[in-house]
C-alpha positions as CSV (number, residue, x, y, z in Angstrom):
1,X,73.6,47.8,-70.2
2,X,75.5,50.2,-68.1
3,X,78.4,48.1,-65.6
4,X,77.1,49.4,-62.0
5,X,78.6,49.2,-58.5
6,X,78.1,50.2,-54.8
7,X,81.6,51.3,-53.0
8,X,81.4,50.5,-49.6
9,X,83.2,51.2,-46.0
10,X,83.3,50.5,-42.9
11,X,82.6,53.3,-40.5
12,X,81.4,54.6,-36.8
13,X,84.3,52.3,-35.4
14,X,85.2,54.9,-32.6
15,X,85.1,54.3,-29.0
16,X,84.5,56.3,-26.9
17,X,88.2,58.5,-26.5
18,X,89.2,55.7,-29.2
19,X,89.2,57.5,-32.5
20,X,89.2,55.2,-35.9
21,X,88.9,56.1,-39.0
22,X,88.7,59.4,-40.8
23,X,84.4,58.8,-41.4
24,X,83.2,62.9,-42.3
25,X,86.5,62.9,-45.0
26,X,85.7,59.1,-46.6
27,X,82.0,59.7,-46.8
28,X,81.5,62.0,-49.5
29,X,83.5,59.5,-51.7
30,X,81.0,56.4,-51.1
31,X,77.8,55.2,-51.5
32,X,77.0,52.6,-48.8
33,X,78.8,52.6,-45.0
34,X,78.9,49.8,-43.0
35,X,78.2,51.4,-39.2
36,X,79.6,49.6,-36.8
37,X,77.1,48.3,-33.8
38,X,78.7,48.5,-30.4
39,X,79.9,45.1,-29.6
40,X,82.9,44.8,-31.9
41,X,83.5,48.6,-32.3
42,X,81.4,51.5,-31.9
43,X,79.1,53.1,-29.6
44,X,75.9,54.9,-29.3
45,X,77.3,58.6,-29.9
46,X,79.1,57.2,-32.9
47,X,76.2,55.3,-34.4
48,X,74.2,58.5,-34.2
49,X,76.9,60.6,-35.3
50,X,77.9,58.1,-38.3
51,X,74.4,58.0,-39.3
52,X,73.9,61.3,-39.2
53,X,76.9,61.9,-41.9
54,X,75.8,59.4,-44.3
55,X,72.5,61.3,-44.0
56,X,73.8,64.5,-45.0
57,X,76.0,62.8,-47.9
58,X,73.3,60.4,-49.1
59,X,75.0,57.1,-48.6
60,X,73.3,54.2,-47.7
61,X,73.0,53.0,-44.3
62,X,73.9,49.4,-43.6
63,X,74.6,47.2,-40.0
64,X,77.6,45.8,-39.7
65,X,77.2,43.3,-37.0
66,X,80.6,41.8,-35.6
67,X,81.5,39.4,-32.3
68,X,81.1,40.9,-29.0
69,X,85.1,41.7,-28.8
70,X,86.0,45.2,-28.0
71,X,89.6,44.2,-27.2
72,X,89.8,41.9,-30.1
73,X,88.0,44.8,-32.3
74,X,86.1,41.3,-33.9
75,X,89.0,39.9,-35.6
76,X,89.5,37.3,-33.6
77,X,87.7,34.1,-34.1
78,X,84.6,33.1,-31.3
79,X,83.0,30.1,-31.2
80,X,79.2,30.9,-30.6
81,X,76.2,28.7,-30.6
82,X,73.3,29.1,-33.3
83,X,71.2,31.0,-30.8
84,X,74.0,32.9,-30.1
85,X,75.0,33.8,-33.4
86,X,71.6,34.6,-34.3
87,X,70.4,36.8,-31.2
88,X,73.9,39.1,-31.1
89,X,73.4,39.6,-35.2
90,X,69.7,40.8,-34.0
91,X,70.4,42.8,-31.4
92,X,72.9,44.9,-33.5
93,X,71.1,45.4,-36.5
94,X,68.1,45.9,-34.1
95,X,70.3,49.0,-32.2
96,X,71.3,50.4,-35.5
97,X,67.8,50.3,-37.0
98,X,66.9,52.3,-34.3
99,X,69.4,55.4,-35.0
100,X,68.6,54.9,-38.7
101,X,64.6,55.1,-38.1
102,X,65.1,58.2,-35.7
103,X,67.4,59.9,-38.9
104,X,64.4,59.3,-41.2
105,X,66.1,56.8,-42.7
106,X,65.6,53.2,-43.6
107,X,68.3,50.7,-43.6
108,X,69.9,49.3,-46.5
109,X,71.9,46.0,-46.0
110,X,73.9,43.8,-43.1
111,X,77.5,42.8,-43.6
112,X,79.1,41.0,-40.9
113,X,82.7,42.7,-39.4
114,X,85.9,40.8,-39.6
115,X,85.7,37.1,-38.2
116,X,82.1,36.6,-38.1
117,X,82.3,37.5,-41.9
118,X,85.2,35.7,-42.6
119,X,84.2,32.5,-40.3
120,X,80.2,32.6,-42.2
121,X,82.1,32.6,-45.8
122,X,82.4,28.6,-44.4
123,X,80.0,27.6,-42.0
124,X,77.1,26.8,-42.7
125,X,75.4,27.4,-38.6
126,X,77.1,30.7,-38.7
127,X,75.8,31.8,-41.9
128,X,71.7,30.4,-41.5
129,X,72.0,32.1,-37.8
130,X,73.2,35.8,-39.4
131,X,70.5,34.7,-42.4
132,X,67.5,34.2,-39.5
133,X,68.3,37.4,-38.0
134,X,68.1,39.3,-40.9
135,X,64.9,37.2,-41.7
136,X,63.4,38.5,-38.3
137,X,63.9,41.8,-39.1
138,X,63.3,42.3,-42.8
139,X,63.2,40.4,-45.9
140,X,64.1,43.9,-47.4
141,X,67.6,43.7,-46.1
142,X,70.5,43.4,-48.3
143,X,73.4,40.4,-47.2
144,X,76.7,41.3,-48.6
145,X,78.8,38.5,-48.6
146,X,81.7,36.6,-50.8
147,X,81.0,35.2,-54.5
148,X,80.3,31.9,-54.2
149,X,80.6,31.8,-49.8
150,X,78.4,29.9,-47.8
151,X,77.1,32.8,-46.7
152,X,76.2,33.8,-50.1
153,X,74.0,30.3,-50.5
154,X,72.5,30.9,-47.2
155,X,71.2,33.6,-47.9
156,X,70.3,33.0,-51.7
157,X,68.6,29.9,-50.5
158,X,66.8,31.9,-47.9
159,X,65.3,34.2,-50.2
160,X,67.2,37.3,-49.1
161,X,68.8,40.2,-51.6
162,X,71.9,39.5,-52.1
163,X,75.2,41.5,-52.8
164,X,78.5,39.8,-53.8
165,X,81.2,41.4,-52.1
166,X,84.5,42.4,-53.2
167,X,87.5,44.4,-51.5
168,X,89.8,46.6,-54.1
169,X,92.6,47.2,-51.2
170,X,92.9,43.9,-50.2
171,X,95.2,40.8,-51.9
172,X,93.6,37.8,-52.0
173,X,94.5,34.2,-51.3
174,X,94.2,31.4,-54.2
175,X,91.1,30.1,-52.8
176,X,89.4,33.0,-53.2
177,X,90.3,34.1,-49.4
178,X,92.1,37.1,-48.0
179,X,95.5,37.2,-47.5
180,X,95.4,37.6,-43.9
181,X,96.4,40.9,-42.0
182,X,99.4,39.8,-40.5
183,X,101.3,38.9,-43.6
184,X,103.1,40.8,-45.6
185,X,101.5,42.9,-49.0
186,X,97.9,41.9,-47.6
187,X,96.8,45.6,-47.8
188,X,97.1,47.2,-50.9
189,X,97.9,51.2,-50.9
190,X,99.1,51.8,-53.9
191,X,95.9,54.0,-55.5
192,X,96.3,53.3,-59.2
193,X,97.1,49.5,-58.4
194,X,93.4,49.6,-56.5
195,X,91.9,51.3,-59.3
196,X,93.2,48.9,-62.0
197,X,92.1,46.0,-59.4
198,X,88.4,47.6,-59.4
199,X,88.2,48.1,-62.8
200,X,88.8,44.1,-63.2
201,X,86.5,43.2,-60.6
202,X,83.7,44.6,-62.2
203,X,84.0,44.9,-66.1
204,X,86.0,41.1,-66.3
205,X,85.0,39.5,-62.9
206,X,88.5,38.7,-61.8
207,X,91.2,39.2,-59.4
208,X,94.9,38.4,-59.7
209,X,95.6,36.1,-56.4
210,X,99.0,36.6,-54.7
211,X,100.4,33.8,-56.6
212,X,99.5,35.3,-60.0
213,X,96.3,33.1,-60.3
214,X,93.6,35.0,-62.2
215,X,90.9,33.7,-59.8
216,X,86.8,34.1,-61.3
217,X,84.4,36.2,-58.9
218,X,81.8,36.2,-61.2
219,X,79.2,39.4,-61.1
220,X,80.0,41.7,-58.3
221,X,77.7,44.5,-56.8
222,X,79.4,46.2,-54.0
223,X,83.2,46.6,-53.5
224,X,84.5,48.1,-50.0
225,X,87.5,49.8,-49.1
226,X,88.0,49.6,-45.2
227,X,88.2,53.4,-43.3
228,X,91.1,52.3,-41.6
229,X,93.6,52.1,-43.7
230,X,96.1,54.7,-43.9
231,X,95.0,55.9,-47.0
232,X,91.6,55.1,-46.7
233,X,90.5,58.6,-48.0
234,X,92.8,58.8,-51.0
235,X,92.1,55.5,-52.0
236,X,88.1,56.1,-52.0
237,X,88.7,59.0,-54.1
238,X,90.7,57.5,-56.7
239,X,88.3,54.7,-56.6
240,X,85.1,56.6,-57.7
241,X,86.9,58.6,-59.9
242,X,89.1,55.5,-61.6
243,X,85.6,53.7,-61.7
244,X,83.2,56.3,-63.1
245,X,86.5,57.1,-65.4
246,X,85.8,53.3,-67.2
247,X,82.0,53.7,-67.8
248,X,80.8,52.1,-64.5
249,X,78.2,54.0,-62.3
250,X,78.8,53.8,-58.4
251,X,75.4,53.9,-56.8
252,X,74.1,52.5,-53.1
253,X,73.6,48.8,-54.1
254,X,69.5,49.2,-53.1
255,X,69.3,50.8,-56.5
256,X,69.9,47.7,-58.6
257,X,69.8,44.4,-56.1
């Protein structure tokens, strides 16, 4: 059978006079974008206009819910009750299902933004809140989430589709963790190092750690590379060419989860 994977990013992250990301050049390149939804990043014109893109490329429109930290951009860690947790995941997908239904367009999958995703991957509160949201909403959604996270369990346990995760431009810790932003060689640029990377991911279900540990994913689905990297466009580009090159078909990951 035919290896297949989604290649995701993580778009609309403009605000206002704020520009991230180069979204109309990156999107022809993917097949899912994670839009951004206002409280970490983001803001009504972009949703619409993000939206509106991955409409006229035919990606796959997923939320991508983070904590309500503008000045943090949702990379810094909150601590928020269940209810919390649960009614600020709603209330984002909720605003981004609107733009999506007004497109025509139904969407695809929710994958939390930076420290609410990173934080779920443990916690076990965090995770069934972000689960129950998506529950409320639509047992049709899609969780992305970490091999083997708690996340992952939650929302296997819960009944939900579920999409194991994987970043190409980013090195990974021994436990299976990001290397964190801050430190050094966390970010990988280097195109045909991210190809050869993807390749593994999907065809041998591996990474190399930054220690050298081969470290076991298991099967993946969807691999993102993040918009804001420097050479976020490049990168996607070598990506789906590097991966169609080895026999693996990049499609939205709707079509086979």
């Amino acid at each position: 059978m035919r290896l297949r994977i989604d290649l995701n990013c993580d778009l609309g992250e403009s605000y206002g006079s704020f520009k991230v990301g180069t979204d109309a050049k990156i999107m022809p390149f993917i097949t899912s974008a994670n839009v951004a939804c206002g409280l970490h990043a983001g803001d009504p014109l972009t949703m619409a206009q993000t939206v509106g893109l991955a409409k006229k490329h035919k990606v796959a429109v997923g939320a991508h819910p983070g904590f309500p930290d503008l000045v943090g951009f949702g990379r810094r860690e909150m601590q928020l009750t269940f209810e919390e947790a649960e009614n600020y995941t709603l209330y984002q997908i909720s605003a981004l299902n609107g733009f999506a239904k007004a497109a025509g367009l139904s969407l695809q999958h929710v994958k939390p933004h930076g420290a609410l995703y990173n934080m779920a991957a443990k916690d076990e509160k965090l995770s069934r809140a972000i689960v129950v949201a998506v529950q409320k909403l639509s047992d049709e959604l899609i969780v992305f989430a970490p091999p083997r996270s708690v996340l992952a369990k939650m929302a296997s346990k819960a009944g939900l589709r579920l999409a194991h995760e994987v970043f190409a431009d980013r090195a990974y810790n021994p436990d299976g963790s990001l290397v964190s932003r801050g430190q050094k060689d966390a970010i990988i640029l280097r195109p045909e190092e991210v190809v050869q990377r993807a390749v593994m991911m999907v065809t041998e279900g591996t990474v190399q750690a930054s220690n050298g540990k081969v470290l076991s994913l298991g099967t993946v689905h969807t691999m993102c590379v993040h918009g804001d990297t420097p050479n976020a466009v490049k990168l996607a580009k070598a990506l789906r060419k590097g991966l169609t090159k080895a026999g693996i078909k990049v499609e939205p990951a709707g079509n086979f989860i």
